[in-house]
TIFIMI-143139 format. One line per field, with one value per atom (N, C-alpha, C): atom name; residue number from 1; x, y, z; residue in three letters. Coordinates in steps of 0.05 Angstrom, whole numbers, plus 32768, in hexadecimal, padded with zeros to 4 digits. Example, Ala and Ser with C-alpha at 12.3 -4.5 7.8 and 13.67 -1.06 7.14 Angstrom:
BEGIN
vovo: (N/CA/C/N/CA/C)
gupa: (1/1/1/2/2/2)
east: (8108/80F6/8108/8101/8111/8102)
north: (7F8E/7FA6/7FBE/7FD3/7FEB/8001)
up: (809C/809C/809C/808E/808F/809D)
panu: (ALA/ALA/ALA/SER/SER/SER)
//
This chain:
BEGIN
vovo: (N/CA/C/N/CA/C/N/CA/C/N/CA/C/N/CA/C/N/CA/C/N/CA/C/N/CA/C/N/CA/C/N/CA/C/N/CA/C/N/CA/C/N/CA/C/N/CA/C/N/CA/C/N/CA/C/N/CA/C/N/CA/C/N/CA/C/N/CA/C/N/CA/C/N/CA/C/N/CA/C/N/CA/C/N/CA/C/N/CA/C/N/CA/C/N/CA/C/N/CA/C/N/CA/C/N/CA/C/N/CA/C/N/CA/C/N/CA/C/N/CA/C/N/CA/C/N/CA/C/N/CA/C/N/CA/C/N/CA/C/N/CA/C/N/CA/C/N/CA/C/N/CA/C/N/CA/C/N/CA/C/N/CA/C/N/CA/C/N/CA/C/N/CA/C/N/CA/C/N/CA/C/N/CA/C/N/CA/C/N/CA/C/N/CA/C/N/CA/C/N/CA/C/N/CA/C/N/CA/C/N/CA/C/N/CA/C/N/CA/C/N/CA/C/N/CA/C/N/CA/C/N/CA/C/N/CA/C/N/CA/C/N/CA/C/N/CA/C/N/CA/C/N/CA/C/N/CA/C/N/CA/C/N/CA/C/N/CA/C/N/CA/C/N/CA/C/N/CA/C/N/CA/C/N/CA/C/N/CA/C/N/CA/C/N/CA/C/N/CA/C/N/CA/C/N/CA/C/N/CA/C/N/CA/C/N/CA/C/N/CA/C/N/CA/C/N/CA/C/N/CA/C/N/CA/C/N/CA/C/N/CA/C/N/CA/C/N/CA/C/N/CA/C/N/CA/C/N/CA/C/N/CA/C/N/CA/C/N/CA/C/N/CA/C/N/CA/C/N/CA/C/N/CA/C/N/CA/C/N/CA/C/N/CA/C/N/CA/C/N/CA/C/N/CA/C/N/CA/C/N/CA/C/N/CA/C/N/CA/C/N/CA/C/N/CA/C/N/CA/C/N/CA/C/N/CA/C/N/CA/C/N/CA/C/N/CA/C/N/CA/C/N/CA/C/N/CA/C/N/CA/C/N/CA/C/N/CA/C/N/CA/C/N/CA/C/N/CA/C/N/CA/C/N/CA/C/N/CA/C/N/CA/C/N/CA/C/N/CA/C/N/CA/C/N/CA/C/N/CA/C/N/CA/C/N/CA/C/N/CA/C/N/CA/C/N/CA/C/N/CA/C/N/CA/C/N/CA/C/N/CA/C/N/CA/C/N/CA/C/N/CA/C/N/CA/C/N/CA/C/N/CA/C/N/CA/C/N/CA/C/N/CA/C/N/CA/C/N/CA/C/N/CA/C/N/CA/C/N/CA/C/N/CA/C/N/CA/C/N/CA/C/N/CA/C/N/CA/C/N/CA/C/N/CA/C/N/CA/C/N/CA/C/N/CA/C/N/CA/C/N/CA/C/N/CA/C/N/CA/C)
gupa: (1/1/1/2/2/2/3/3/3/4/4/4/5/5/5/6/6/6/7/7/7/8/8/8/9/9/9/10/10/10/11/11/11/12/12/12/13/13/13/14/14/14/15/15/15/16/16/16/17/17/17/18/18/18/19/19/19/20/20/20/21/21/21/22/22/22/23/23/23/24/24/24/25/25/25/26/26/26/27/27/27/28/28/28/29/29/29/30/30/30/31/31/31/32/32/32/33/33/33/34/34/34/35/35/35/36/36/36/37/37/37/38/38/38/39/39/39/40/40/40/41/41/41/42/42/42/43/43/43/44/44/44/45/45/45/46/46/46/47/47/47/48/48/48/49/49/49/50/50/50/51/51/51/52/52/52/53/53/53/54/54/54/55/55/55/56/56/56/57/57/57/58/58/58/59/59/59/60/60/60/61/61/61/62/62/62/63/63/63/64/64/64/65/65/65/66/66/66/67/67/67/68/68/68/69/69/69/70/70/70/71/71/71/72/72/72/73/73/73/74/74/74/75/75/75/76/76/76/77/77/77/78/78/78/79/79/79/80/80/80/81/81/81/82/82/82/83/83/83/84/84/84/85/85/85/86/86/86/87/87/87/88/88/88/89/89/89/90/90/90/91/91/91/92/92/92/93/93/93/94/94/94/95/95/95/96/96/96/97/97/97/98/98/98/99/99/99/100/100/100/101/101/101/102/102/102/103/103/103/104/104/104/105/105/105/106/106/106/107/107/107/108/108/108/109/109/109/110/110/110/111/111/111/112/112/112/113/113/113/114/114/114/115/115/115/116/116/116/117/117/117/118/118/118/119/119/119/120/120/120/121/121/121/122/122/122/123/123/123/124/124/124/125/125/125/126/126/126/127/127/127/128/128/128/129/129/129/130/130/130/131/131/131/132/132/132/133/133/133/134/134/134/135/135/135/136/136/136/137/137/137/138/138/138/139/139/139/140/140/140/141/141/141/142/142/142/143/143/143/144/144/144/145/145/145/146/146/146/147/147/147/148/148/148/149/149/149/150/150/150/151/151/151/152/152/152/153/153/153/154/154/154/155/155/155/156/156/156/157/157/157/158/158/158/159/159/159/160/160/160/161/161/161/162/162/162/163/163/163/164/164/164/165/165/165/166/166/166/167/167/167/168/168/168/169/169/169/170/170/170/171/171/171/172/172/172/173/173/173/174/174/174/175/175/175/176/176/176/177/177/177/178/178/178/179/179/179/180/180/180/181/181/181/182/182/182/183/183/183)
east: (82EB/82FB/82F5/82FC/82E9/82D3/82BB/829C/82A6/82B7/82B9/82CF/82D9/82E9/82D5/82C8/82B8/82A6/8298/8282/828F/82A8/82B8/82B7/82BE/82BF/82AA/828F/8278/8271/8275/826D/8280/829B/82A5/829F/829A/828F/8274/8262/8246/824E/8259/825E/826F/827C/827C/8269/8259/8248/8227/822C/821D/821E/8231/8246/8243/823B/8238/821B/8209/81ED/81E2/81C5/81B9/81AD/81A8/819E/818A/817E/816C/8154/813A/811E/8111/811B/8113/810D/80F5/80E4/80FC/80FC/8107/80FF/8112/8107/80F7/80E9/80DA/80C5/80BB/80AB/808E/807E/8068/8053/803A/8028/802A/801E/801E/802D/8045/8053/803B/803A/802A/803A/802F/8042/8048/803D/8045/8057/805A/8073/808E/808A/809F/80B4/80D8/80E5/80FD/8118/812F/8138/8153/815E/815B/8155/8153/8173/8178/8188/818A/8194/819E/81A2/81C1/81D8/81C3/81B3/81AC/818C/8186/8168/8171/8183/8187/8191/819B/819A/817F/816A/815B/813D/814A/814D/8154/816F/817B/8173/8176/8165/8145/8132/8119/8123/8134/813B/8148/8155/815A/8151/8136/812B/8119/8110/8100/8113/812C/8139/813D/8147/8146/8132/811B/8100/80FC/8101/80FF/8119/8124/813D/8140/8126/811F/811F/8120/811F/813A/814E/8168/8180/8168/8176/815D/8142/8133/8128/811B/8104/8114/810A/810F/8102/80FD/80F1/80EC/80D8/80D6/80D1/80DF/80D4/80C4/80AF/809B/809C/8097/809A/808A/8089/8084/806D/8058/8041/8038/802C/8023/8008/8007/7FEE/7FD5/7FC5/7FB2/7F99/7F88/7F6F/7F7B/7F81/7F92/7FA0/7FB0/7FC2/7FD8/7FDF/7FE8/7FF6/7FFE/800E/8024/803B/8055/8063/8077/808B/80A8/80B7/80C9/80D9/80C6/80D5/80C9/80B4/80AF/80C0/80C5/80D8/80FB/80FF/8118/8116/80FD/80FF/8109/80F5/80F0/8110/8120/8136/8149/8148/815A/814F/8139/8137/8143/8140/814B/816A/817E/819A/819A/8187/818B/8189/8175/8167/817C/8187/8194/81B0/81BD/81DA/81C9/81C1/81BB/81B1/81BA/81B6/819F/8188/8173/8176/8168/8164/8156/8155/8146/8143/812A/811E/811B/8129/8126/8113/80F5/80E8/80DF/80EB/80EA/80FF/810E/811E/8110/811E/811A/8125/8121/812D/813E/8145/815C/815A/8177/817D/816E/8165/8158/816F/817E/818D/8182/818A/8171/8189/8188/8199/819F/8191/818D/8198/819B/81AB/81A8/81B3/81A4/8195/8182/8168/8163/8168/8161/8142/813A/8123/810B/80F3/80D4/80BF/80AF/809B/8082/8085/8070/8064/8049/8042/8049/8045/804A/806A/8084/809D/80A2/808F/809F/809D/80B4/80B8/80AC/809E/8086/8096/80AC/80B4/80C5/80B2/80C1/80AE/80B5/80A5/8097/80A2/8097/809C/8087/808E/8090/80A2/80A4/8097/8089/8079/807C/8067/806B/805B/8050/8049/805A/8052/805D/8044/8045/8036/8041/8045/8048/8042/8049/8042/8058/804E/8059/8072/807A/809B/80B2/80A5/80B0/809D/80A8/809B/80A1/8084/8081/8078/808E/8097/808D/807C/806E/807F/808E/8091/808C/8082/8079/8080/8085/808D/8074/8069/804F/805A/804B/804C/8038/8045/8038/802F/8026/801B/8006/7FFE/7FEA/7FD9/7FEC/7FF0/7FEC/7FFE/7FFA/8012/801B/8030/8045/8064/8068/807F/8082/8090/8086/8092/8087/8098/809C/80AB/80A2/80AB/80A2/80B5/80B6/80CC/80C5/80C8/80C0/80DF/80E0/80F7/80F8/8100/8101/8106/80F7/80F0/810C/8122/8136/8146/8147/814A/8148/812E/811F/8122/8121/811B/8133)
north: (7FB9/7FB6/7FCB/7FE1/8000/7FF2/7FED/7FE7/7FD2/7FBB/7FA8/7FAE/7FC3/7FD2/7FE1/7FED/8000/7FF3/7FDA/7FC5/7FBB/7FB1/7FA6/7FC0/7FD1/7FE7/7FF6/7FED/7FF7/7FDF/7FC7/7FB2/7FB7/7FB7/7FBC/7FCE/7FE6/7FF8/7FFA/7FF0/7FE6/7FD3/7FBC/7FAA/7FB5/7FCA/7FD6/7FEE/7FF4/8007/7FF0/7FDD/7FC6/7FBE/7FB0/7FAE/7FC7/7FD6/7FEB/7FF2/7FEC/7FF3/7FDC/7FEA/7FD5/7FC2/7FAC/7F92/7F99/7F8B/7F8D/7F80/7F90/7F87/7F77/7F5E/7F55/7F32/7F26/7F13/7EFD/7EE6/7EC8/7EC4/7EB6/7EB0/7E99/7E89/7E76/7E79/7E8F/7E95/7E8A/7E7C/7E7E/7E7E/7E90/7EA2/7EA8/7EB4/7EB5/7EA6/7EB6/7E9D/7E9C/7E7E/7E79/7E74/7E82/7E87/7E63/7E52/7E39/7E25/7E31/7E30/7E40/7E4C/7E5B/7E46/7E38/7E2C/7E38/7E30/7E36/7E4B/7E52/7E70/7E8A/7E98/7EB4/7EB7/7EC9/7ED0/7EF6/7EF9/7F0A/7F28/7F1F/7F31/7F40/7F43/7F43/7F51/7F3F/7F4E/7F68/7F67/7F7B/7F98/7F8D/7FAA/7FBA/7FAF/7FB9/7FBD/7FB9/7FC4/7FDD/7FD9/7FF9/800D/8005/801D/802C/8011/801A/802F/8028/8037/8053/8055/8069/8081/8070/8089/808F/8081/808C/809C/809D/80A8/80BD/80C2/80DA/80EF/80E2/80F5/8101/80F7/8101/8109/8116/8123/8129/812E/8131/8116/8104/80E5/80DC/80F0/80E1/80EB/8102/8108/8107/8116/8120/810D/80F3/80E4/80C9/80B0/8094/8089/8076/805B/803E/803A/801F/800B/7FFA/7FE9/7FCC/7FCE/7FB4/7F98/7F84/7F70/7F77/7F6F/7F73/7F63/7F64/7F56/7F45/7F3E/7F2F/7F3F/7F49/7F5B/7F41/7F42/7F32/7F3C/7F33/7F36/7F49/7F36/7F3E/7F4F/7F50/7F63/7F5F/7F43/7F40/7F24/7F1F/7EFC/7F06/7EFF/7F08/7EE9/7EE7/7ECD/7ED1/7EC7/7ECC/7EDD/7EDF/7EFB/7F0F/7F15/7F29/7F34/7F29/7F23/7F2F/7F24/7F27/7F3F/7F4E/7F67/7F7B/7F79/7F86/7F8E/7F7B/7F78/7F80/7F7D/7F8C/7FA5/7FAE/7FD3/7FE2/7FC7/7FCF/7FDB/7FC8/7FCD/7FEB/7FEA/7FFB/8015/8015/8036/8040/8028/8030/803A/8035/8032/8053/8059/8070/8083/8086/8097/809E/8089/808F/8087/808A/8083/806D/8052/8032/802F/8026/8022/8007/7FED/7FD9/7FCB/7FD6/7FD6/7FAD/7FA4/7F86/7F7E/7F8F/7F8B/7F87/7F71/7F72/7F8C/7F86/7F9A/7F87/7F75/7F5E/7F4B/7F3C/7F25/7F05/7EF6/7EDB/7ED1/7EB7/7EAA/7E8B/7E85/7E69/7E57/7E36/7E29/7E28/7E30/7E37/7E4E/7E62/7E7D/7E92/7EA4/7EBF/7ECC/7ED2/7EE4/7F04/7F0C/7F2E/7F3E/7F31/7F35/7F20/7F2E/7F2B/7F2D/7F1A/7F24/7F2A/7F23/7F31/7F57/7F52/7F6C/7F7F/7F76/7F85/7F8B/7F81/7F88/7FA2/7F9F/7FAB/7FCB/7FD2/7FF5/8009/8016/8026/8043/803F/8061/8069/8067/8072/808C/809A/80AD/80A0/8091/8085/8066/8059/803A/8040/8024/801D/8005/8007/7FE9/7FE4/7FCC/7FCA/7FB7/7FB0/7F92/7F8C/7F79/7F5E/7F4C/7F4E/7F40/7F2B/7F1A/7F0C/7F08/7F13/7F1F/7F09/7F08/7EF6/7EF4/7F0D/7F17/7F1C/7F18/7F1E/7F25/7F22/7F36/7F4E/7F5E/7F7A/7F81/7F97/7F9D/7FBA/7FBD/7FDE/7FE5/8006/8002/8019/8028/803B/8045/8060/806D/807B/8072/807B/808B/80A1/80B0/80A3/809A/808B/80A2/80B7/80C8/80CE/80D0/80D9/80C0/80B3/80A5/80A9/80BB/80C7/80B9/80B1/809D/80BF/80BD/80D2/80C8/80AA/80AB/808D/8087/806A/8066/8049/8047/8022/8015/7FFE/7FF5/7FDA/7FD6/7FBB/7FAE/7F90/7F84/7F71/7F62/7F43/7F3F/7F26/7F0B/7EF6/7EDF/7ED5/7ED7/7EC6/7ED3/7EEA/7EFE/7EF7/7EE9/7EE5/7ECC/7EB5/7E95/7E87)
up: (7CCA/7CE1/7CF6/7CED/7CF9/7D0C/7CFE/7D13/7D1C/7D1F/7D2E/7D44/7D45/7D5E/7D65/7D5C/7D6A/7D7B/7D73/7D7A/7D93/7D95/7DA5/7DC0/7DBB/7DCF/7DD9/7DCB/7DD3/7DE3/7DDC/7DEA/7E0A/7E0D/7E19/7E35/7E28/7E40/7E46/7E31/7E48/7E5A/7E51/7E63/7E8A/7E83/7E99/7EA7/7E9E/7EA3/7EAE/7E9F/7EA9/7EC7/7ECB/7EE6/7EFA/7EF5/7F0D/7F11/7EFF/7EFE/7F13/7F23/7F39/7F2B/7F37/7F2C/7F16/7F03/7EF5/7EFA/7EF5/7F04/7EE3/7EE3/7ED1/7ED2/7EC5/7ED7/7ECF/7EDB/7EDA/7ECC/7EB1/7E96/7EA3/7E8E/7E8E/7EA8/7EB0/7EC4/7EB8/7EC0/7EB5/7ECB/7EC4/7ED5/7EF6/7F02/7F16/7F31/7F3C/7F4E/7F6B/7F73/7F88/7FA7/7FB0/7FCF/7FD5/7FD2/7FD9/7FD0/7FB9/7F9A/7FB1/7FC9/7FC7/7FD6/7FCD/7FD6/7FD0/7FDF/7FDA/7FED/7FEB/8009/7FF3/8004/7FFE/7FFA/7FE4/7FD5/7FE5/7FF7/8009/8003/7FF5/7FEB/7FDE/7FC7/7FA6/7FB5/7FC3/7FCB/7FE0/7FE9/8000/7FE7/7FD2/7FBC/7FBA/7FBA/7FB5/7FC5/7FE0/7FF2/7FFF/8000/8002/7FF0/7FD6/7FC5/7FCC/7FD6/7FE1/7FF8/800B/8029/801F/800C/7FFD/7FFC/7FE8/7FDF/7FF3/8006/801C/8021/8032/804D/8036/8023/800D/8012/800A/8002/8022/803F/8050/8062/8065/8068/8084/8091/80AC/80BB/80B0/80BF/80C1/80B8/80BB/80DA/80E8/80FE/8119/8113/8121/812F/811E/8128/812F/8136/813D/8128/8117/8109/810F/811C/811F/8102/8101/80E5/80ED/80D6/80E7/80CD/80D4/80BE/80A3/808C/807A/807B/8070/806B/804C/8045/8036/8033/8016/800F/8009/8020/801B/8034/8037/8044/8060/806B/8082/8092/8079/807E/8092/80A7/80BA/80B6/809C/809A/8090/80A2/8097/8087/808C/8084/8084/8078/807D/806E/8051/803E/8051/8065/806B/808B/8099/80AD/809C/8082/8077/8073/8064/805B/8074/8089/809A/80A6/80B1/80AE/80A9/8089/8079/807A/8074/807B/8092/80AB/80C4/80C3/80AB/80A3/809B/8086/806A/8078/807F/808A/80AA/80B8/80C9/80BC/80A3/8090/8085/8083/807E/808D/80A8/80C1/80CC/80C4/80D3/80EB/8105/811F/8123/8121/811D/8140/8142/815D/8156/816E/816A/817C/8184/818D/8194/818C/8198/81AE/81B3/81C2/81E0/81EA/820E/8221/8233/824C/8250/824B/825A/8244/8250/823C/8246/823B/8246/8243/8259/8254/8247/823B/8232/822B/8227/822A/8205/81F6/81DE/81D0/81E4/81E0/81EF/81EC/81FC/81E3/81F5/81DC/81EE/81DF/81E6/81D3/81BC/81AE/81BC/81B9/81C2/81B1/81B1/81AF/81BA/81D1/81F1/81E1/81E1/81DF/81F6/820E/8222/8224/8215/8219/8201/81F3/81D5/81E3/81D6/81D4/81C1/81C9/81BD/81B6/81BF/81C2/81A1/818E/816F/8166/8153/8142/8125/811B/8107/80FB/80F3/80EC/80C5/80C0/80AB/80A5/8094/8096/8075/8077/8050/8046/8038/8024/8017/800E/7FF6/7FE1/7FCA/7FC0/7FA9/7FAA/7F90/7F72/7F62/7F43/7F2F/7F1D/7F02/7F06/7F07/7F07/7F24/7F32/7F4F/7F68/7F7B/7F90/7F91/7F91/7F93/7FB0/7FBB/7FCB/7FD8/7FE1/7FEB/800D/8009/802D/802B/8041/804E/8065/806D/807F/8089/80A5/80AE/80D3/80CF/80E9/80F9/8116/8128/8139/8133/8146/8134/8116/8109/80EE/80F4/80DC/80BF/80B4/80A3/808E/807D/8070/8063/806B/8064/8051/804B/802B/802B/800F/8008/7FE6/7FE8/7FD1/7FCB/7FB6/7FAD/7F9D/7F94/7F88/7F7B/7F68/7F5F/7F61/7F77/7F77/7F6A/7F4C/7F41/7F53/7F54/7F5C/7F5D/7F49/7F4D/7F60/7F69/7F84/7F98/7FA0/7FB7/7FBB/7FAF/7FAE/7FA8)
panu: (UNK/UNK/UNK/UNK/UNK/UNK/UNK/UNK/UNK/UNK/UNK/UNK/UNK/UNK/UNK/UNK/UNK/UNK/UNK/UNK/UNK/UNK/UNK/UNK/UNK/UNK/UNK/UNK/UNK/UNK/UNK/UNK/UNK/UNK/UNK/UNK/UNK/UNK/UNK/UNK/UNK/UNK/UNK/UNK/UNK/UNK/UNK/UNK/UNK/UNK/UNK/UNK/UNK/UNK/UNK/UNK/UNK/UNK/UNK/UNK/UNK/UNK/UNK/UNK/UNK/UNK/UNK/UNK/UNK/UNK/UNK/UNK/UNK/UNK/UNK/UNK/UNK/UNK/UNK/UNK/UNK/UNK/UNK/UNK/UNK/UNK/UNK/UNK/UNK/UNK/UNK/UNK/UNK/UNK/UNK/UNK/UNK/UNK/UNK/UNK/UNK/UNK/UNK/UNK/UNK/UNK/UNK/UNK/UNK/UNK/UNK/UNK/UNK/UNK/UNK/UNK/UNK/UNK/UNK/UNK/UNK/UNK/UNK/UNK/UNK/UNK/UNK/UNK/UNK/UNK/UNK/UNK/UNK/UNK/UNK/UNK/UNK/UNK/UNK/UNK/UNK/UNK/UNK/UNK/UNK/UNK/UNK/UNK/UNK/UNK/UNK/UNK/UNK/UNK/UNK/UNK/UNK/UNK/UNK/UNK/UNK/UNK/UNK/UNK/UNK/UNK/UNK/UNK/UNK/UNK/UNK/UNK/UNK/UNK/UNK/UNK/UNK/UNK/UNK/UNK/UNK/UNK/UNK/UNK/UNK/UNK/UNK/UNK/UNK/UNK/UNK/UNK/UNK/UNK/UNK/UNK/UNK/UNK/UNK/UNK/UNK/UNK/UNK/UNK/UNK/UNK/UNK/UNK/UNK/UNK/UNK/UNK/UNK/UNK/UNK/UNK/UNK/UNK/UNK/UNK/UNK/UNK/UNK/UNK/UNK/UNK/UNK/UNK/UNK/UNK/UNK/UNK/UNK/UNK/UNK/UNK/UNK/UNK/UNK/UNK/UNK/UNK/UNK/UNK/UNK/UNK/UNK/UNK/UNK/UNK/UNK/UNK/UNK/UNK/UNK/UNK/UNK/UNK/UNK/UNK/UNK/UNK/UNK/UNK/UNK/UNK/UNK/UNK/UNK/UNK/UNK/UNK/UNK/UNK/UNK/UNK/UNK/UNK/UNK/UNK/UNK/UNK/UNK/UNK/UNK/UNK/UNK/UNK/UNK/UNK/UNK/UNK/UNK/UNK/UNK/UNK/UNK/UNK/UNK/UNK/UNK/UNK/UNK/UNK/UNK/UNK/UNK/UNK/UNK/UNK/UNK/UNK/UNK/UNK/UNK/UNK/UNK/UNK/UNK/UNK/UNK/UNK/UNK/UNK/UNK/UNK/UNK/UNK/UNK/UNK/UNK/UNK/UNK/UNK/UNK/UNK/UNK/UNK/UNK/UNK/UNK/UNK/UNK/UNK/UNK/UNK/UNK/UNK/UNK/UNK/UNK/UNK/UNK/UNK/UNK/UNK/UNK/UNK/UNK/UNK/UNK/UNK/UNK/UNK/UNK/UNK/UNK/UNK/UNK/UNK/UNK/UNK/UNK/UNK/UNK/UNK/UNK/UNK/UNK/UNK/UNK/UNK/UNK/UNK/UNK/UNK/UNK/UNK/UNK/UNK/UNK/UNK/UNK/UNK/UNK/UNK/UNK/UNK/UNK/UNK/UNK/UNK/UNK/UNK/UNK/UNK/UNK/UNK/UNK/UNK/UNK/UNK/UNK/UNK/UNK/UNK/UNK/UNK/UNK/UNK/UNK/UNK/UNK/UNK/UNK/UNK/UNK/UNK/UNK/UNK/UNK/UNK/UNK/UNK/UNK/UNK/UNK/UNK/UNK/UNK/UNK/UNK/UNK/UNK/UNK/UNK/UNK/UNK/UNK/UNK/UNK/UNK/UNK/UNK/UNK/UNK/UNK/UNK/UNK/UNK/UNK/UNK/UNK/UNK/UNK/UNK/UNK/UNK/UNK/UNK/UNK/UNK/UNK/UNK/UNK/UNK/UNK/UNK/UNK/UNK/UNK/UNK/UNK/UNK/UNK/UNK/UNK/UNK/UNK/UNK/UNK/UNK/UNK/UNK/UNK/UNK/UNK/UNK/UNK/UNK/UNK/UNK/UNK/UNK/UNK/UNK/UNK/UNK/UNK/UNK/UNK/UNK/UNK/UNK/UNK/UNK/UNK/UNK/UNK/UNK/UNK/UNK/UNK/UNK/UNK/UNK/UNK/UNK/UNK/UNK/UNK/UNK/UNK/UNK/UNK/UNK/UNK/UNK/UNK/UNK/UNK/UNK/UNK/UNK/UNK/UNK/UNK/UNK/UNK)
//
């Protein structure tokens, strides 16, 4: 009776120590080999990816302590690690995004360098973002940029903090975000 109270109460308080721990980076059962970007269907699951998220924005804005008053950050779309280097989509647009939240929720200075000088009135909406090279705002100290690659188990996630005056990368962090996260 003893070990089946004790069992009961060990079960008990992992189960709450569970409940407070960040998502688990662990693959979608029945995964089998390599996911193919064309396989990719369904809404991005938001809430759950933006966890691990903020943890990436974290430990950057952490490790640099000076980026949370001194400098500006522009953040650029996420890329797709391939030849290129220059094919975003729409997890990469999302990322980008969400760092824009994360890293600004944590008192960095976010340069929203797509922004217009004016609002377009359009019968569709008003738009205040661009993408005219000649409109964009150049005036930040450093970009955040990043890859994405697709692996068995999730997309793996690289972002980087690069000085736009030297280009020298002055933090960087990664993260494997499980498929049933993202899809």
């Amino acid at each position: 009776m003893r070990v089946f109270i004790a069992f009961c109460m060990a079960l008990a308080l992992s189960g709450c120590h569970i409940n407070n721990q960040a998502p688990s980076m662990v693959a979608m059962e029945g995964e089998s080999g390599p996911f193919q970007a064309q396989m990719r269907v369904g809404a991005f699951n938001d809430y759950l990816m933006d966890e691990y998220v903020e943890q990436m924005a974290t430990r950057l804005v952490t490790a640099i302590p000076e980026l949370e008053t001194e400098y500006s950050v522009a953040i650029a779309s996420f890329v797709d690690l391939d030849n290129s280097l220059n094919t975003t989509s729409r997890l990469g647009n999302q990322l980008s995004e969400t760092f824009i939240t994360e890293i600004r929720r944590l008192g960095v200075p976010v340069v929203d360098y797509k922004m217009n000088s004016h609002i377009d009135v359009l019968q569709s909406g008003d738009i205040v973002f661009t993408r005219d090279k000649g409109s964009v705002n150049n005036d930040f100290d450093y970009i955040l940029a990043g890859t994405f690659i697709y692996d068995e188990k999730g997309v793996v996630v690289h972002a980087r903090i690069i000085s736009r005056l030297d280009k020298r990368i002055i933090g960087a962090t990664h993260s494997l975000i499980p498929y049933q996260l993202v899809y």
